[in-house]
C-alpha positions in Angstrom: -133.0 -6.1 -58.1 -132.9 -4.5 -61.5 -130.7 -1.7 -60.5 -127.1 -3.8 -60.5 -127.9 -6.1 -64.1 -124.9 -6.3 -66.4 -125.0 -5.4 -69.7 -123.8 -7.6 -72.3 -120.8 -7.3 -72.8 -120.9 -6.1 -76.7 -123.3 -3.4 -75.7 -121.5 -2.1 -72.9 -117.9 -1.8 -74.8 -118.4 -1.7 -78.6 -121.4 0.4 -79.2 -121.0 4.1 -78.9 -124.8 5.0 -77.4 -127.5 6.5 -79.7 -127.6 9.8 -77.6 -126.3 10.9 -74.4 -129.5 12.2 -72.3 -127.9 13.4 -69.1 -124.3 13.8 -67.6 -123.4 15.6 -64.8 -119.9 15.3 -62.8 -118.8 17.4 -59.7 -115.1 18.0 -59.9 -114.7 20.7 -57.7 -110.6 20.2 -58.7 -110.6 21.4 -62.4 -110.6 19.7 -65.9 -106.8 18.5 -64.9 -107.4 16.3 -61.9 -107.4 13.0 -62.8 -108.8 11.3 -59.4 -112.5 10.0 -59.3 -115.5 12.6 -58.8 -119.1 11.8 -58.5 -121.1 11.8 -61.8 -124.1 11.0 -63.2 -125.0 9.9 -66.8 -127.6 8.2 -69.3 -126.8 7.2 -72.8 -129.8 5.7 -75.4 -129.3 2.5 -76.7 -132.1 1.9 -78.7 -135.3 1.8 -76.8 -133.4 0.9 -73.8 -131.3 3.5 -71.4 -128.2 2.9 -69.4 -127.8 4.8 -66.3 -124.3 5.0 -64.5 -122.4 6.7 -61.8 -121.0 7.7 -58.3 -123.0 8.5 -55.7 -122.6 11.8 -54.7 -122.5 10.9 -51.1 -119.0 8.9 -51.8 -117.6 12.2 -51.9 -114.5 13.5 -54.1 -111.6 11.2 -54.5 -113.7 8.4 -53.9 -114.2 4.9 -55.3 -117.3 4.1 -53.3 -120.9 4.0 -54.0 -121.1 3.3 -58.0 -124.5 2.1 -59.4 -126.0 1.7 -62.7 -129.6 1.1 -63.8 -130.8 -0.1 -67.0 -134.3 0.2 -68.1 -136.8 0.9 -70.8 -138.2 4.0 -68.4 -137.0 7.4 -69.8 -138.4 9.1 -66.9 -137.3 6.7 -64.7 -133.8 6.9 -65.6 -133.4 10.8 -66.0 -135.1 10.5 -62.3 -132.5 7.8 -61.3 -129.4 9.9 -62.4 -130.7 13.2 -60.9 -131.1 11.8 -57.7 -127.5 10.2 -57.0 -126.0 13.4 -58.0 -128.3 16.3 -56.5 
């Protein structure tokens, strides 16, 4: 199962990502809650693209249901990210 690898832990920490493709977050609360809300994003590292987030199904508040994906697949990634937050 690809979808739960670990990135090394230089990549994940210390390098800011090439480009941030997609992000989405649903914070129905406002910019000053502070609590968790279900997102969605993908950030370019190289040729490779990290994909991370909340489920939307966790609902608001939640701690539940995070994943992350990490592939060379653009498509597959954007599709990835879309899905757990639509």
């Amino acid at each position: 199962d690809v979808s739960q690898i670990i990135l090394p832990t230089d990549m994940s920490y210390d390098e800011v990502p090439d480009e941030a493709i997609y992000f989405k977050e649903i914070n129905p609360c406002g910019f000053l809650c502070n609590e968790n809300h279900p997102f969605s994003k993908v950030e370019r590292f190289g040729h490779w693209y990290f994909c991370k987030g909340q489920d939307k199904k966790a609902g608001i508040h939640s701690s539940e249901m995070k994943w992350r994906l990490f592939t060379k697949d653009k498509d597959l990634a954007l599709q990835t990210a879309q899905a757990h937050i639509e």
